[in-house]
C-alpha positions in Angstrom: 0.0 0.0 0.0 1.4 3.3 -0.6 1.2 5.9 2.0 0.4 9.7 1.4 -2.3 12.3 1.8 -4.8 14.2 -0.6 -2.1 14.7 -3.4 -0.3 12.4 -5.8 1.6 12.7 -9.1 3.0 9.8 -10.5 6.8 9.9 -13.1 8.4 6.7 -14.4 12.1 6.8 -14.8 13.2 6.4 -18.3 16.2 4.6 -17.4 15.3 2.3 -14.9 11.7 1.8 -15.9 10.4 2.6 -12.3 7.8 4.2 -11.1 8.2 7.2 -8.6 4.9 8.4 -6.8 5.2 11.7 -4.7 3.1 12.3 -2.5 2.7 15.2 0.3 2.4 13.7 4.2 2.1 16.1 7.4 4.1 14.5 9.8 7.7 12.6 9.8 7.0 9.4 12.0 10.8 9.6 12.6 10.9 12.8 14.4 7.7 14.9 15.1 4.9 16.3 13.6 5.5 19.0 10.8 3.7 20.8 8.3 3.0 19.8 4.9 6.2 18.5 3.2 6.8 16.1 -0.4 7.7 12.5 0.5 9.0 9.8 -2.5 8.1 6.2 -3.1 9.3 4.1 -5.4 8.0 0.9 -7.5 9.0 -1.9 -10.1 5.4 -2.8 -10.5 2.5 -0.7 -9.1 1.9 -3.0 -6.4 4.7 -2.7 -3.8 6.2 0.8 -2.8 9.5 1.4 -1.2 9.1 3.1 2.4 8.8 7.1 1.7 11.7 8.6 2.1 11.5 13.1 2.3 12.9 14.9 -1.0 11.3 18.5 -0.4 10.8 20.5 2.6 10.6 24.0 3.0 13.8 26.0 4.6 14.5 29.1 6.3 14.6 30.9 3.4 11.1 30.2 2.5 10.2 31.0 6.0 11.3 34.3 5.5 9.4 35.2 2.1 6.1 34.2 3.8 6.7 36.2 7.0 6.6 39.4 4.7 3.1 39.0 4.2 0.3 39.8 6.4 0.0 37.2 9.4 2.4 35.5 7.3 3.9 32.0 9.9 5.5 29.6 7.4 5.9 28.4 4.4 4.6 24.3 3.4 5.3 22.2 0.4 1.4 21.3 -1.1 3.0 19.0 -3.7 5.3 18.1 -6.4 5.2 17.5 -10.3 7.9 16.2 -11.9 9.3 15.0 -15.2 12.1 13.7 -17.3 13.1 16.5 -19.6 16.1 16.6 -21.5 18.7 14.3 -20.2 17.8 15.6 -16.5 14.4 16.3 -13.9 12.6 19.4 -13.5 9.8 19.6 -10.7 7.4 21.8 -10.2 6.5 22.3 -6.4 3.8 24.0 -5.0 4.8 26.6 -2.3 1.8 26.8 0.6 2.2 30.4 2.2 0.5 29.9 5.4 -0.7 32.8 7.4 -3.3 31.2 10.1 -6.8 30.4 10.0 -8.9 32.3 7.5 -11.3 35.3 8.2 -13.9 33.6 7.7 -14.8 29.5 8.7 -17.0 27.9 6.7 -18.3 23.9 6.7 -16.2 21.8 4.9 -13.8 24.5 4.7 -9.3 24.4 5.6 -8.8 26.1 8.8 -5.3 27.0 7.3 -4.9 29.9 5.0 -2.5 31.3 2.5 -1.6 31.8 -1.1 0.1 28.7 -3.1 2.3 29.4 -6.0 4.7 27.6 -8.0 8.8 27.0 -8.4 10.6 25.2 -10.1 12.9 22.6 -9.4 15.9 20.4 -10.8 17.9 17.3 -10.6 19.6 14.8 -11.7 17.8 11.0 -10.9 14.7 12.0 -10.2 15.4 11.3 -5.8 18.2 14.1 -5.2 16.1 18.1 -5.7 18.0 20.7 -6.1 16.1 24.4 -5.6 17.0 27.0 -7.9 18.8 30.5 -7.2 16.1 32.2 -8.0 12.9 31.6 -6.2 10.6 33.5 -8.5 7.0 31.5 -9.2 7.9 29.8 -12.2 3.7 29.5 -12.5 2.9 33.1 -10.6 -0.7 34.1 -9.5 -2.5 36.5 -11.6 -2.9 38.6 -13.1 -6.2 37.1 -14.3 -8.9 36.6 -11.5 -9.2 33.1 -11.8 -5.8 32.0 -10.5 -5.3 35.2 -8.7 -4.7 33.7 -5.4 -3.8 29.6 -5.6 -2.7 27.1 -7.5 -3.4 23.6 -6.1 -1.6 21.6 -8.6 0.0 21.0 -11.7 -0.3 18.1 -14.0 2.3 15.2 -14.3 4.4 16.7 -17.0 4.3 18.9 -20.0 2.2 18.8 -23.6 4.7 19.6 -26.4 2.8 21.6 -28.9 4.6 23.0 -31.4 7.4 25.2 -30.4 5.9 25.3 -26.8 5.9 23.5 -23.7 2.5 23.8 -22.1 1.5 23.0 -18.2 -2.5 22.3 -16.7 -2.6 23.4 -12.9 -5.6 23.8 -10.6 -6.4 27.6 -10.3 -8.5 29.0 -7.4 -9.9 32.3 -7.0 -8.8 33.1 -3.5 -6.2 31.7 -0.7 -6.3 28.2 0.1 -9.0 29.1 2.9 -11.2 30.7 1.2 -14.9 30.1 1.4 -17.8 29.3 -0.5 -18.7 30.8 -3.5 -16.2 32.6 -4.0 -13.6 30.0 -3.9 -13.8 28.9 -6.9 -11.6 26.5 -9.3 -10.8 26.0 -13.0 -8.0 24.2 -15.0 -5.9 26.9 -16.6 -2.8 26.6 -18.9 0.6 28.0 -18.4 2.9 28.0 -21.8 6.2 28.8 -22.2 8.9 28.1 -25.8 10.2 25.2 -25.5 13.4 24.6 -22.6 11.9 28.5 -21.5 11.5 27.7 -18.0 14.6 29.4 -17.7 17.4 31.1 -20.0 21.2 32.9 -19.7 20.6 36.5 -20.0 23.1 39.2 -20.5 22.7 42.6 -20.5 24.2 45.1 -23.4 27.2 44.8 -21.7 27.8 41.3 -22.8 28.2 38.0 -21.4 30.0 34.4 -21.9 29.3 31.2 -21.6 31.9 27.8 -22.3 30.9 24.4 -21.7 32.8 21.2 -20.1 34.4 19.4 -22.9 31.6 17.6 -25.0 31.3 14.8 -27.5 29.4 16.0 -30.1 26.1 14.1 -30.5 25.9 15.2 -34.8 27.8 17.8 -37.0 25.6 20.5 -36.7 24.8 23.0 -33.8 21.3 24.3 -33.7 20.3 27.1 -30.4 16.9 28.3 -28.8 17.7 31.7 -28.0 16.3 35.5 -28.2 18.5 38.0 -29.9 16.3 40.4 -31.5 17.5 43.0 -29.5 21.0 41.7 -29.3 23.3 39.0 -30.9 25.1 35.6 -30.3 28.5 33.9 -31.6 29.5 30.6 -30.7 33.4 29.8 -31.2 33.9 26.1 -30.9 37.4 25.2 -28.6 39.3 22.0 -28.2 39.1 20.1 -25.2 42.1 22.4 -23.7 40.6 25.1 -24.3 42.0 26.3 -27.6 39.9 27.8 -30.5 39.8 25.5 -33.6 41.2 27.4 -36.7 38.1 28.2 -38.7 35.6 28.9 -36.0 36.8 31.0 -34.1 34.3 34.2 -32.9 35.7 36.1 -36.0 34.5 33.5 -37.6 30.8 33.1 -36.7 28.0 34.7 -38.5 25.9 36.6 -36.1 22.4 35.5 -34.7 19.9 38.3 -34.0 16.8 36.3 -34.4 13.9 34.6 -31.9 13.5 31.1 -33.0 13.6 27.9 -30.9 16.2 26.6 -33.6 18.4 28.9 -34.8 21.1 27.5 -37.0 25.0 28.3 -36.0 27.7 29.0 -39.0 30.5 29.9 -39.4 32.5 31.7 -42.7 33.6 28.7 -44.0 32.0 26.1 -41.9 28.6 24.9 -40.7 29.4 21.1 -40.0 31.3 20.6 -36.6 34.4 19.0 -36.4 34.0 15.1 -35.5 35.6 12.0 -33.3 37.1 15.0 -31.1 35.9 16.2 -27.8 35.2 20.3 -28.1 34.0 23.0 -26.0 31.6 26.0 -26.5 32.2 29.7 -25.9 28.9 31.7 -26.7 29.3 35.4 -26.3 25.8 36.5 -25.7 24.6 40.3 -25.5 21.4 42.0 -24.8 19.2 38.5 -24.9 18.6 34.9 -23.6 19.8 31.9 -24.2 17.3 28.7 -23.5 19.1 25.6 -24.7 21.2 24.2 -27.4 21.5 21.0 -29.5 23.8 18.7 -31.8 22.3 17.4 -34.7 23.1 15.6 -38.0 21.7 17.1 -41.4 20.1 14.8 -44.1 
């Protein structure tokens, strides 16, 4: 039997074919009662779950943010989505903002109240989370009045549709105490470009980025970046560190466009030298870049 609460999202690992159901619980049996928190199980079949084992609780830094709003306590973690997504994990986690029992108590109604919003979150296997630098709501409330105060929950993973990546949450009209009618709740849709969770900037002044040494996966080199108000090169290095004669930032034809695939040339080269490990310097000014990719043309 697998343990939990009121919320479940289910992921099966692409590499190990398991299944990995996280669920929220409020209380640790090992140490004491807490507030709401993400727990992990694990399965080879459906049937028999490993014991749940804590990936996400909220720290002091969350505390904080919530005790800058009004009768703002602590900060609670309503549940996590998460997925496979380009050779790593990215989570979605709900972020419960409690600030004591609503105005107003109603039948059938939580005596805790707060605003829930969403961040993201990374990692590796799927067990080891990672929180990112920047706590912004990945999924923010508002500005529309439907989700203008909670979001309960967000589907499993995303729906690829075209060049964008789109997300169904729960949306809720007012804090997670809120009382009937006017807590009300609708299925809404969050969109982003594709890998545009999150993106390099720089500023006018210029930025740059270099890679670990890679093995190219094909001899072409596509990027999802937004230069319209700036541009990119790419110089290609050896594994030391060296540019390789020909592609050099000299070299590189200049990308000022927009597109989820941009193509990268060079003067007199657009396949990538092959059976050698390289590296990547991208000088990036006034835009963002999402993602990049090796591929081999036909």
């Amino acid at each position: 039997m697998l343990p939990g609460c009121d919320t479940i999202t289910l992921a099966q690992d692409p590499d190990t074919g398991e299944y990995l159901a996280f669920h929220k619980r409020q209380f640790d049996k090992r140490t004491r009662p807490v507030a709401r928190q993400v727990f992990l199980s694990v399965s080879k079949d459906m049937q028999h779950w490993s014991e749940p084992q804590l990936v996400m609780n909220p720290d002091e830094t969350d505390h904080a943010e919530t005790r800058k709003l009004k009768g703002g306590m602590h900060a609670e973690f309503y549940n996590l989505s998460a997925f496979p997504y380009a050779g790593q994990w990215l989570g979605l986690v709900t972020v419960f903002r409690r600030t004591g029992p609503p105005p107003v108590k109603g039948p059938g109604q939580s005596g805790d109240d707060g605003p829930i919003d969403v961040q993201l979150v990374h990692s590796r296997d799927g067990r080891q989370w990672q929180r990112c630098s920047d706590r912004s709501p990945v999924i923010a409330l508002g500005p529309h009045s439907f989700d203008a105060s909670s979001i309960l929950g967000v589907c499993n993973s995303p729906v690829i549709v075209g060049d964008e990546m789109w997300m169904y949450y729960t949306a809720i009209t007012t804090t997670h105490g809120g009382a009937l009618p006017d807590k009300q709740m609708a299925i809404a849709r969050a969109a982003w470009r594709l890998d545009g969770m999150v993106s390099l900037r720089a500023k006018d002044s210029g930025g740059v980025i270099e890679t670990v040494p890679i093995q190219p996966a094909g001899d072409h080199l596509f990027v999802n970046a937004d230069v319209r108000t700036g541009r990119l090169l790419v110089e290609v290095l050896d594994a030391e560190g060296e540019p390789i004669p020909g592609f050099e930032k000299s070299a590189c034809l200049p990308l000022t466009g927009g597109s989820v695939r941009q193509a990268v040339t060079w003067r007199t080269a657009s396949s990538l030298p092959q059976g050698k490990s390289l590296r990547l310097r991208f000088h990036l000014t006034g835009g963002d870049l999402f993602s990049y990719v090796f591929e081999t043309k036909r």
